[in-house]
C-alpha positions in Angstrom: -6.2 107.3 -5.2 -7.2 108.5 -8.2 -10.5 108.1 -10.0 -11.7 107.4 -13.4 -14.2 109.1 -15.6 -17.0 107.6 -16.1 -16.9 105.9 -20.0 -17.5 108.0 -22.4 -17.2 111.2 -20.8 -14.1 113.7 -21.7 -10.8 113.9 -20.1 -8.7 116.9 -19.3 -5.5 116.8 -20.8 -2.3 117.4 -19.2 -0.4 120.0 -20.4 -2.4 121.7 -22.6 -3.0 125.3 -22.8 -6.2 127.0 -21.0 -9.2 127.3 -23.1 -8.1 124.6 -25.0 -11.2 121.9 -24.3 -10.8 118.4 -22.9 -10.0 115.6 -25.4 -12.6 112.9 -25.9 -12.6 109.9 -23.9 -12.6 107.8 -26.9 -13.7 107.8 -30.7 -17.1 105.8 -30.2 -20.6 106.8 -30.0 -23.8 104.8 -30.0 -23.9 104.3 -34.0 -20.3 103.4 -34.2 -21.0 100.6 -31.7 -23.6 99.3 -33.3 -21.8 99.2 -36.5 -19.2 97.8 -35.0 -21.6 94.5 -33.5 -23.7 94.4 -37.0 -19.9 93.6 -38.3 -19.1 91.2 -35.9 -22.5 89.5 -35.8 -21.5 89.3 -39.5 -18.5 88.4 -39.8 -19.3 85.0 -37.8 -22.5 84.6 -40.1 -20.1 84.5 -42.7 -17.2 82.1 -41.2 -20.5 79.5 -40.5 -21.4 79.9 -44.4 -18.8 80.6 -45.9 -17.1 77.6 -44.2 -19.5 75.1 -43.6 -23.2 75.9 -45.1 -22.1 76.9 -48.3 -21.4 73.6 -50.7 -18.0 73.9 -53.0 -18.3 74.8 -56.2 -18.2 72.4 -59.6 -15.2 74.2 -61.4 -13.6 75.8 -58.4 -14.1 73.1 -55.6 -13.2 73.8 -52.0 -11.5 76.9 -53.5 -14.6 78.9 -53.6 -14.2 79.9 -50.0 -11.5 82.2 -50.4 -13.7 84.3 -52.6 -16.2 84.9 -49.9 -13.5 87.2 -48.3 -11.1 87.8 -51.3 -13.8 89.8 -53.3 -15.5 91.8 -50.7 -11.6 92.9 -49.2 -11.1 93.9 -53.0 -14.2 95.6 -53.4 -13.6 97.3 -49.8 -10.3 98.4 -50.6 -11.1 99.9 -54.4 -14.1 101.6 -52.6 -11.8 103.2 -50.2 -9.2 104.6 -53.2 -12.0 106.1 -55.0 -13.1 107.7 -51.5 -9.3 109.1 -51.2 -10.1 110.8 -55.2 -13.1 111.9 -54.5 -11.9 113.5 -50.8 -8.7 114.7 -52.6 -10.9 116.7 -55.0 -12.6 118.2 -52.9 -9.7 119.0 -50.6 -7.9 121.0 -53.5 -11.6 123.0 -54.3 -12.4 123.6 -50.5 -9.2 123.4 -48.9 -11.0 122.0 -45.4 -8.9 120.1 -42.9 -12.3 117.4 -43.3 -11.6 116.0 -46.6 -7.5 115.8 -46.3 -8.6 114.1 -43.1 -10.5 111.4 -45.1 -8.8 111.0 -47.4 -5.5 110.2 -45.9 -8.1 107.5 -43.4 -10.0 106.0 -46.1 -6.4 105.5 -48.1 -5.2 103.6 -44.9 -8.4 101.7 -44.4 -7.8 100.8 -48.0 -4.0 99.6 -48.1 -5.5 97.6 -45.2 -8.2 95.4 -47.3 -5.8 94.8 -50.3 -2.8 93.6 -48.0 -5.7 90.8 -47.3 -6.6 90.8 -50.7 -3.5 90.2 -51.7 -2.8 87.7 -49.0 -6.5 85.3 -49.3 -5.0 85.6 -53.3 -1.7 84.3 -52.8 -3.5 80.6 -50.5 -5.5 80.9 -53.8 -2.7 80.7 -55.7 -0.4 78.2 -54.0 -3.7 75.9 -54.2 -4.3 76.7 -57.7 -1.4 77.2 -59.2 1.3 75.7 -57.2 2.9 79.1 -56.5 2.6 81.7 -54.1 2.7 84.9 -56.9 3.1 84.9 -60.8 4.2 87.6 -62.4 0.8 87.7 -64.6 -1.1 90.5 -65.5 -3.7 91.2 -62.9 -0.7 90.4 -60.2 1.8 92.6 -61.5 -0.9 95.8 -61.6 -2.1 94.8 -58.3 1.5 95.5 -57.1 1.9 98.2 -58.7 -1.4 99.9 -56.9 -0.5 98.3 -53.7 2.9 100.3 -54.0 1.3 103.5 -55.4 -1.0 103.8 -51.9 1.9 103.0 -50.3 3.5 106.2 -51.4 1.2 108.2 -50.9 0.9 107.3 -47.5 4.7 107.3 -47.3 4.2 111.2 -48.8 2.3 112.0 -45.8 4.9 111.4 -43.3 6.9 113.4 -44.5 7.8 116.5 -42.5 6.3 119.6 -44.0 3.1 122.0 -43.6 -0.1 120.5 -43.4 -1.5 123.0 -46.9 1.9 121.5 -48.9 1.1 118.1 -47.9 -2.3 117.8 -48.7 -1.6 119.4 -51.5 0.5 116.9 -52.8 -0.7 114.1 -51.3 -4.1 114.8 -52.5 -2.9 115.4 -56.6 -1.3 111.8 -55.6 -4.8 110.6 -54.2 -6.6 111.3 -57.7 -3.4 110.3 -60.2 -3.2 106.5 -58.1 -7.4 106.1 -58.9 -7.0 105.5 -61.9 -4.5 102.4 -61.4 -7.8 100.8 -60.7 -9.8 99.8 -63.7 -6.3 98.9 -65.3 -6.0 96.3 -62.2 -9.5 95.5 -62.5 -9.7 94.6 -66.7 -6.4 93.1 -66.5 -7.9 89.7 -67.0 -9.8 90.9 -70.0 -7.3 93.3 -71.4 -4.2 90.9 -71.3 -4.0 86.9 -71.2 -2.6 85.8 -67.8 -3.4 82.8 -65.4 -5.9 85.0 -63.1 -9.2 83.7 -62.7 -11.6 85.4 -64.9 -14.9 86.4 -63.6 -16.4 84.8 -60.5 -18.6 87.0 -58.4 -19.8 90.8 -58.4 -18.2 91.1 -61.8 -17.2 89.6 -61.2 -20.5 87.6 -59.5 -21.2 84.8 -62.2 -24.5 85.0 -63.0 -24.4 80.7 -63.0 -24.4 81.1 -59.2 -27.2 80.1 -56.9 -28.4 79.2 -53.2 -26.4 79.4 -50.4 -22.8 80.2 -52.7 -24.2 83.2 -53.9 -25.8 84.5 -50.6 -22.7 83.4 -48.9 -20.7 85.9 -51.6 -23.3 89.1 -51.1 -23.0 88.4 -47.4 -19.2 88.9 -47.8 -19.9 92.1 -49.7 -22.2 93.7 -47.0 -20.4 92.5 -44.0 -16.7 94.2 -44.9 -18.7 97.1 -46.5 -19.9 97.5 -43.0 -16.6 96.7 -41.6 -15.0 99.2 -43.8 -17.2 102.0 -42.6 -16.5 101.2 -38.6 -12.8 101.6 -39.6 -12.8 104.7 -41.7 -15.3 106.1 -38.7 -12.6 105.2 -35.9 -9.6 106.6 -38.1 -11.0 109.8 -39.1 -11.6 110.7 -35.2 -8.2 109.8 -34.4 -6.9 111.1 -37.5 -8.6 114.5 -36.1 -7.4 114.1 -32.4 -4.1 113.6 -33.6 -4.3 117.0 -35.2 -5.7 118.6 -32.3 -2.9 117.0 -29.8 -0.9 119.0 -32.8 -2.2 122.1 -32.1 -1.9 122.1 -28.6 1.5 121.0 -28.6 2.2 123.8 -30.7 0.4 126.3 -28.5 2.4 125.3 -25.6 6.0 125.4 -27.5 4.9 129.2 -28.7 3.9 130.0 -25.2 7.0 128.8 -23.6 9.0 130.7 -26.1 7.4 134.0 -25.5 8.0 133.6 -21.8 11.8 132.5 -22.9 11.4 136.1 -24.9 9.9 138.5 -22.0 12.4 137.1 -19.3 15.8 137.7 -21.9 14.0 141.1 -22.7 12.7 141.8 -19.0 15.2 140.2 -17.2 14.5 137.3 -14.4 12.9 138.2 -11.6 14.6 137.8 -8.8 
């Protein structure tokens, strides 16, 4: 029979060299968890007024409700991308395992929230416009960032030594930022069918009550969503890393014993 550790505590890990410390039990702690029920707590607070509290809008109608999640992902998501710059900056001045670290997390966290951005848009668009996707301005840069994080990421995986690839993953990081304000000022820049600005401002200024509480509540509660995530991947992103090391260790170690036995001979 075996038994478990209590929750929480650490784990010693099969197979890995001595010396080399027990790997955590999991990637919590007392202020992720809280995070994590302030998120939930408001995420529901949202669906109730988002959904049912909140009245539609005059110009927009029933419509409005996708923008109670469409503009907080977005904002989430370009808040992530300038976190993978600002982390690939500092990467190529420090050249600390922290900052590639975060910066390769926050850019998952943020392909994450504009794959929902992109999707909430798309019901927008089908209701709005008929279609699914128009080949308009604003939709044809968002692609074109969606793909550009999507390299990136792709870059990552490949095969090579971790100073190369954050290297080049990181002059990636700060080239695909600025692929931002260009999706962003579409609308203004170039005529296209995208609704112009709504909330965060993108928040009209015309809105009131419950619509625009209901829109800042959507802000804060996938800003704080955001935040659990990137928390969460960065520790695994880290432990993945140090399963890396280990592995290592132990494929050096059985070499060297391959080495004294060819140059010692085998024991009988």
């Amino acid at each position: 029979m075996t038994v478990d550790n209590p929750p929480g505590t650490a784990r010693p890990a099969a197979g890995r060299p001595p010396g080399a410390g027990p790997v955590p039990a999991h990637t919590g702690s007392r202020a992720t968890r809280l995070l994590g029920i302030a998120s939930l707590v408001g995420m529901v607070a949202l669906v109730v007024f988002g959904l049912w509290l909140s009245p539609p809008d005059t110009q927009l109608g029933e419509t409005i409700r996708i923008l109670y999640m469409h503009v907080p992902t977005v904002s989430a998501a370009y808040l992530a991308f300038v976190i993978t710059a600002v982390a690939s900056v500092a990467y190529l001045w420090k050249r600390t395992e922290f900052w590639d670290l975060l910066a390769a997390s926050s850019a998952e966290i943020g392909v994450l929230f504009f794959g929902l951005t992109i999707f909430n848009g798309m019901l927008w668009g089908k209701i709005t416009w008929g279609v699914f996707w128009r080949w308009e301005p604003r939709l044809t840069t968002t692609a074109v960032l969606l793909l550009t994080y999507l390299g990136y990421l792709a870059v990552r995986q490949i095969p090579s030594d971790r100073r190369t690839r954050g290297t080049v993953s990181a002059v990636i990081g700060i080239m695909a930022v600025v692929n931002i304000p260009i999706t962003h000022k579409a609308v203004d820049w170039w005529r296209g069918l995208h609704q112009e600005k709504t909330i965060f401002g993108t928040v009209d200024p015309d809105m009131r009550g419950l619509q625009l509480f209901s829109a800042y509540l959507g802000l804060v509660v996938f800003l704080l969503l955001f935040a659990w995530l990137l928390i969460h991947r960065f520790r695994v992103a880290w432990l993945a890393e140090r399963v890396g090391d280990a592995d290592l260790d132990v494929a050096i170690a059985e070499r060297r014993a391959e080495g004294a036995q060819v140059g010692g001979g085998t024991p009988s």
